[in-house]
C-alpha positions in Angstrom: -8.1 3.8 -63.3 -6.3 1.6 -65.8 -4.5 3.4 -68.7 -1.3 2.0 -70.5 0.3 0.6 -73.4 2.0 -2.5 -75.0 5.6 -3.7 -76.8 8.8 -4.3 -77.3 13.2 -4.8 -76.3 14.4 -7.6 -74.5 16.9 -8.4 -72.2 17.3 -12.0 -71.8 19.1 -13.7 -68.5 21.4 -16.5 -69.8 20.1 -19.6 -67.0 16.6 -18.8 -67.6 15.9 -18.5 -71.6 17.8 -20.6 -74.3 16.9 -17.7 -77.0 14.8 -16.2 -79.8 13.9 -18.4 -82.5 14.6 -18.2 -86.2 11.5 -18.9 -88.1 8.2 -17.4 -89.8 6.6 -14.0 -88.8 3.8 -14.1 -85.8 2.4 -11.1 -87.9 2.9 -7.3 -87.7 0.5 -4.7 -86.4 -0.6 -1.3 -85.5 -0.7 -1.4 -81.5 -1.0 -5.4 -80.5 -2.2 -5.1 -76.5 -3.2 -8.4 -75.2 -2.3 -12.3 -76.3 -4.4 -15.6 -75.3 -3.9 -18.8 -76.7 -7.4 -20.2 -79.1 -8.3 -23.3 -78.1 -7.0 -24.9 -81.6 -3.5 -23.4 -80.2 -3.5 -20.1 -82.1 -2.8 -16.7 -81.1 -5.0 -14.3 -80.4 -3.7 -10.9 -80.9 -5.6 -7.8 -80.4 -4.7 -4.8 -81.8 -5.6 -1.4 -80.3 -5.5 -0.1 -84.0 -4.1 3.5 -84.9 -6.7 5.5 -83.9 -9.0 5.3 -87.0 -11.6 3.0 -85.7 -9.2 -0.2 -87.0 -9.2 -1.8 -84.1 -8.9 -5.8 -84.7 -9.1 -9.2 -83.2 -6.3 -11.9 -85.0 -5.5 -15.4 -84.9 -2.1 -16.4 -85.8 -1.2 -20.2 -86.9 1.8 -20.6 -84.6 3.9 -22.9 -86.7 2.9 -21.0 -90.1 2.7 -17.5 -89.1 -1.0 -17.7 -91.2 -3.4 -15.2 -90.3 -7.6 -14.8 -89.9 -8.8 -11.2 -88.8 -11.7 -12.8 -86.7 -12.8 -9.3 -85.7 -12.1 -5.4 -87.9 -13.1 -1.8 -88.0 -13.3 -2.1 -84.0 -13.8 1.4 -82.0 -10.3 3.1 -81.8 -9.6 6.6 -81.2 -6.2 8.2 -80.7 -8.6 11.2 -78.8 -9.6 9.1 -75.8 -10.0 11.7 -73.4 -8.0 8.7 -70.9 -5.1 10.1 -68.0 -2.9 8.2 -68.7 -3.3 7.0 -72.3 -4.8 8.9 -75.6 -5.2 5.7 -77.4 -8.4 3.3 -77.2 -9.8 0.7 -78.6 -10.1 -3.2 -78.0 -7.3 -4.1 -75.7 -8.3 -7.8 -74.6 -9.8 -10.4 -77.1 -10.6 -14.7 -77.0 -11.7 -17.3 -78.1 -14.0 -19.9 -76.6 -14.4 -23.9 -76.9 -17.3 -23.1 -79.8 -15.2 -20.7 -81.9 -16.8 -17.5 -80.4 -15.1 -14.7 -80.0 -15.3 -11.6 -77.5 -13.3 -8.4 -76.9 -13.3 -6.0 -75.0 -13.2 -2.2 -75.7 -11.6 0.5 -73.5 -13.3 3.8 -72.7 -13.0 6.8 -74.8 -14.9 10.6 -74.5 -16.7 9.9 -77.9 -20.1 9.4 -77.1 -22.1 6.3 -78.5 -19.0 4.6 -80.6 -19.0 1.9 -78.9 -16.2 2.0 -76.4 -15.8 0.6 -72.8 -18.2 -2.6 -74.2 -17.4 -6.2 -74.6 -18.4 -7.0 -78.3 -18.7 -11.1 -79.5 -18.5 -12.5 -83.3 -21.8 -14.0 -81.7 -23.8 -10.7 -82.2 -23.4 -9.8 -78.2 -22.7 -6.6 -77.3 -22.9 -5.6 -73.5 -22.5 -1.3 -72.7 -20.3 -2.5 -70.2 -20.1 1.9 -69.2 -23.6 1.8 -68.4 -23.3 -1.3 -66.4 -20.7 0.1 -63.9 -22.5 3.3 -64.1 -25.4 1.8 -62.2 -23.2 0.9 -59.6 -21.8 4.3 -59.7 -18.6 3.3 -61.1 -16.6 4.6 -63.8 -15.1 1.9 -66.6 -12.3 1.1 -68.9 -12.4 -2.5 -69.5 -8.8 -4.1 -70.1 -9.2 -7.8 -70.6 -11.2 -11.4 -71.3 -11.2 -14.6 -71.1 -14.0 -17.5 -71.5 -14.8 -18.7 -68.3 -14.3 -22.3 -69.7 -18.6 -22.5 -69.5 -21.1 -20.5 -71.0 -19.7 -17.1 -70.3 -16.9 -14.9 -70.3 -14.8 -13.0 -67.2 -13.8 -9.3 -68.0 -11.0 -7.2 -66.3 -12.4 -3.7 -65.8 -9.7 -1.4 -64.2 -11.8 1.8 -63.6 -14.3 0.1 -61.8 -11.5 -1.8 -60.0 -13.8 -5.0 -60.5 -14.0 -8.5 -62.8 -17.2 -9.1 -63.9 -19.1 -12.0 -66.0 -21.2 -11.6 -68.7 -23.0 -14.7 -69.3 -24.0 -15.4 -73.0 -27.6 -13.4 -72.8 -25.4 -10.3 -71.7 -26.2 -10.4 -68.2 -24.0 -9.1 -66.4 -22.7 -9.3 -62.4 -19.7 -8.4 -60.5 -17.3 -11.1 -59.1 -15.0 -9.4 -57.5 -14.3 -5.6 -56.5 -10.7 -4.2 -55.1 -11.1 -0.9 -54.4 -8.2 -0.8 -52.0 -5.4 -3.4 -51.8 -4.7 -3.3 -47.9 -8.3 -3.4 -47.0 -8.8 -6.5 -49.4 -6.3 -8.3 -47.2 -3.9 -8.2 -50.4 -0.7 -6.6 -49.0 0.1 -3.4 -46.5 -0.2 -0.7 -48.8 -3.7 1.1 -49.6 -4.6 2.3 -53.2 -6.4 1.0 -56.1 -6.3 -2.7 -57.7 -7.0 -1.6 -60.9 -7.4 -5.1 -62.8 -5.3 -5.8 -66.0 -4.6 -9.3 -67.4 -6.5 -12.5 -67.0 -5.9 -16.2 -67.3 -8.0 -19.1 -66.8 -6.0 -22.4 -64.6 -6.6 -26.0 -66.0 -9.3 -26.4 -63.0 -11.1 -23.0 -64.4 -9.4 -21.0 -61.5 -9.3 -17.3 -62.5 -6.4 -15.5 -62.1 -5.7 -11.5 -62.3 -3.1 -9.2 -62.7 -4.0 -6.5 -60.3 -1.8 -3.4 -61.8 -2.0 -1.2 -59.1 1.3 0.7 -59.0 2.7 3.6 -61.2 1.1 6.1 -62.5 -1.8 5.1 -60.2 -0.9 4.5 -56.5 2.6 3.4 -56.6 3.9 -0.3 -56.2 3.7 -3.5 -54.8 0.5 -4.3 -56.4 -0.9 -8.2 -56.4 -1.4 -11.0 -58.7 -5.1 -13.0 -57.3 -7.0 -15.5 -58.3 -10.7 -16.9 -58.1 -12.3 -19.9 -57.4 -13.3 -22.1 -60.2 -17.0 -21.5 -59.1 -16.7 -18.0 -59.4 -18.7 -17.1 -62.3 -21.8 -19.4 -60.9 -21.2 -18.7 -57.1 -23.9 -16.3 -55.6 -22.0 -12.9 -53.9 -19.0 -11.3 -54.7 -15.3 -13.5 -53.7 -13.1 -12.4 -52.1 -9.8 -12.2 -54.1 -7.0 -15.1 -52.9 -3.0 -13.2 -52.8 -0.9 -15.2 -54.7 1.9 -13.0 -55.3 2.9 -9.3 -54.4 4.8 -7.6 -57.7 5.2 -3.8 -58.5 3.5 -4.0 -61.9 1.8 -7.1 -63.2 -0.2 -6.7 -66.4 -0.2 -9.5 -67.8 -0.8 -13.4 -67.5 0.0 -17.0 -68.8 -0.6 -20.1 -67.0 1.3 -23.0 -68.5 2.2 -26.4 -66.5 5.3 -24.8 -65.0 3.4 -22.7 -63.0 2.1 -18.8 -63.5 3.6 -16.4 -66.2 3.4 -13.2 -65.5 4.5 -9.8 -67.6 5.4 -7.1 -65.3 5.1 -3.7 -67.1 8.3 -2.1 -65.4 6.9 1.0 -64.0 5.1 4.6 -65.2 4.2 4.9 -68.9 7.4 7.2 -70.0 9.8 4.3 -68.4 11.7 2.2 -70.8 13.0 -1.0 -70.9 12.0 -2.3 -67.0 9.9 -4.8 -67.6 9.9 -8.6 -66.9 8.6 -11.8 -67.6 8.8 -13.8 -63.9 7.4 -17.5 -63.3 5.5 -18.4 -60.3 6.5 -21.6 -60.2 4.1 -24.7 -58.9 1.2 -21.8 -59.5 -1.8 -22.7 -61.6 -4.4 -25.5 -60.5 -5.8 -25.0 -56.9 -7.3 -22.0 -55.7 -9.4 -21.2 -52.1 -12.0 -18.5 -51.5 -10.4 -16.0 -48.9 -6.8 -14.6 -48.6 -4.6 -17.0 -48.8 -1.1 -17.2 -48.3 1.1 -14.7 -50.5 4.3 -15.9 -52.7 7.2 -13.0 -52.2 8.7 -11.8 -55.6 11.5 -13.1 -54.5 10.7 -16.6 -54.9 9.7 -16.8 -58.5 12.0 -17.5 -61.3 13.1 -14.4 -63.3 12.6 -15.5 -67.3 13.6 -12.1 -69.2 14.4 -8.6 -67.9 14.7 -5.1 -70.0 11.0 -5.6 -71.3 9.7 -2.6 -73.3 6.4 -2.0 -71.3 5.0 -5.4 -72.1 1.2 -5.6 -72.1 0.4 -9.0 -73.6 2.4 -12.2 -73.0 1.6 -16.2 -74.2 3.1 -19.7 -74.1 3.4 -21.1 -77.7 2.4 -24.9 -78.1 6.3 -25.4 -79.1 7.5 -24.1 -75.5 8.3 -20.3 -76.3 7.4 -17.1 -75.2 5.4 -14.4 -76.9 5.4 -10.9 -75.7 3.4 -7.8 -77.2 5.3 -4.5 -76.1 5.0 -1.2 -76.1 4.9 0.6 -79.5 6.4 -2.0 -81.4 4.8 -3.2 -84.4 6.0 -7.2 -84.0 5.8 -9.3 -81.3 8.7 -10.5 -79.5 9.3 -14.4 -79.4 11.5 -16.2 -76.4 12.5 -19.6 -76.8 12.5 -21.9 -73.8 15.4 -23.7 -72.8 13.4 -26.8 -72.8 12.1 -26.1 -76.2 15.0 -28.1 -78.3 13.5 -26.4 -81.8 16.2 -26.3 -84.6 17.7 -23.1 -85.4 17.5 -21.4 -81.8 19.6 -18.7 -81.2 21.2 -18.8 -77.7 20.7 -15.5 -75.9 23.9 -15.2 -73.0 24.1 -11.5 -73.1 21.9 -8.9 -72.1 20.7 -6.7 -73.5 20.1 -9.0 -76.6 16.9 -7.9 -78.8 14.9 -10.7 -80.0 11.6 -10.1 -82.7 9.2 -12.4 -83.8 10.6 -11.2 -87.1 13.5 -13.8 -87.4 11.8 -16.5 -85.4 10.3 -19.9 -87.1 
């Protein structure tokens, strides 16, 4: 079952990121989790809250740091009842082509406040606990995307499944990983547990499947979906694009596939990284495919603070939500040229959104 945090304390390697940048504030907040990209090119940034139902859904204005609270007074608890994490609250929010927005709410013990639910500016609200239940699953859903359509994909990491909810609220399971050897994703058996999601240009899905620490232990798998996924009859079977011990978070930009690595169990600090899969990103084929070693992807930033939430700016740069950090951290890509960057050679160099532009 998923359970974990987000935030903050980077590391940067020299050949890989120019710096952090030296501009306006991307905002400060109680507990961001997850970031996606609007399709106007803002941020999304949900915040877990502080435990005092003040959960929210932001959008940030990239270039002036200007903020809209789309979505306030979500469920949040600090009395979750959770493993692994006594926080809840929404932990994955965005945005669709018509302005709509969804998030989606991790479990919690209280009864009928409105946790483990996907909740939309539209009026929609799917009991996404009794859902699984009916399948005799538990839930804790993480994150959520638009499917690019009509409908929306959501990462549920108790129930080890994705699911779509189409816009009446119906909803149907896509894909279930119960077990990561018997899925064909990798040698070793234990749960998939389903974090971050990212849609591909084509409308391929792809998913961070945690796995790992505090759960089974690493490698876990990063998958995608077939474009046709949310429309295609049956469950799919996930495709292996890449084995990595912790992925928990996802961008894909046209370099290829981001993807935040949390860096281990809960109480470890400063492990995590942001890797590339270079070349990743458009095609996708129903069935195992092929996996991409770890070793073959490009490492971006190491010494991550537990990073739950990671974007690609329109400008070229990097944001990261970490673990119990209030701002977000801002990497600026080589190839981003912006006035006033910062060149980062050294590690352990701390970058925050802060003192970016």
């Amino acid at each position: 079952m998923l359970r974990n945090g987000t935030v903050l304390a980077v590391l940067l390697l020299a050949a890989a990121i120019a710096g952090c940048s030296s501009a306006g504030p991307l905002g400060k907040y109680r507990a961001a989790r997850t970031l996606h990209l609007a399709p106007d090119g803002r941020l999304i940034v949900t915040d877990l809250g502080s435990g005092r139902n003040d959960g929210a859904v932001v959008a940030v204005e990239v270039a002036s740091g200007r903020q809209t609270v789309l979505m306030r007074d979500l469920p949040s608890t600090r009395h979750s009842g959770q493993a692994h994490a006594d926080l809840a609250g929404p932990s994955g929010a965005a945005m669709a082509a018509d302005g709509t927005v969804c998030a989606a709410i991790g479990d919690a013990t209280a009864p009928n406040a409105g946790f483990a639910a996907l909740r939309c500016t539209s009026g929609l609200t799917v009991d996404l606990e009794a859902f699984q239940a009916s399948n005799k699953l538990p839930s804790n859903p993480y994150d959520v995307v638009s499917d690019g359509g009509e409908g929306w994909y959501v990462s549920d990491g108790a129930a080890n499944n994705v699911v779509h909810v189409d816009r009446t609220g119906k909803v149907t399971i896509v894909a279930y990983v119960p077990d990561l050897a018997a899925s064909r994703l990798g040698g070793r058996h234990g749960q998939g547990v389903p974090a971050g999601l990212t849609l591909g240009p084509d409308r391929t899905l792809f998913v961070a499947l945690y796995g790992g620490t505090p759960f089974d232990g690493p490698p876990a798998a990063v998958v995608s979906l077939a474009p046709d996924a949310a429309t295609r009859k049956g469950q799919i079977k996930p495709r292996l694009v890449a084995l990595m011990q912790h992925p928990i978070a996802l961008a894909a930009t046209p370099d290829g596939l981001a993807v935040a690595d949390y860096g281990g169990a809960p109480d470890e600090r400063g492990k995590g990284e942001l890797r590339l899969l270079s070349g990743v990103g458009t095609a996708a084929a129903d069935g195992p495919g092929r996996q991409q070693p770890v070793g073959r992807s490009r490492l971006l930033a190491s010494g991550l603070d537990r990073p739950t939430g990671l974007a690609r700016l329109p400008d070229g740069r990097w944001a990261i939500a970490e673990t119990g950090y209030t701002e977000l951290t801002v990497l600026s890509s080589s190839r981003s040229g912006r006035a006033g960057d910062k060149p980062a050679i050294q590690l352990g160099l701390k970058c925050r959104s802060s003192s970016w532009a």
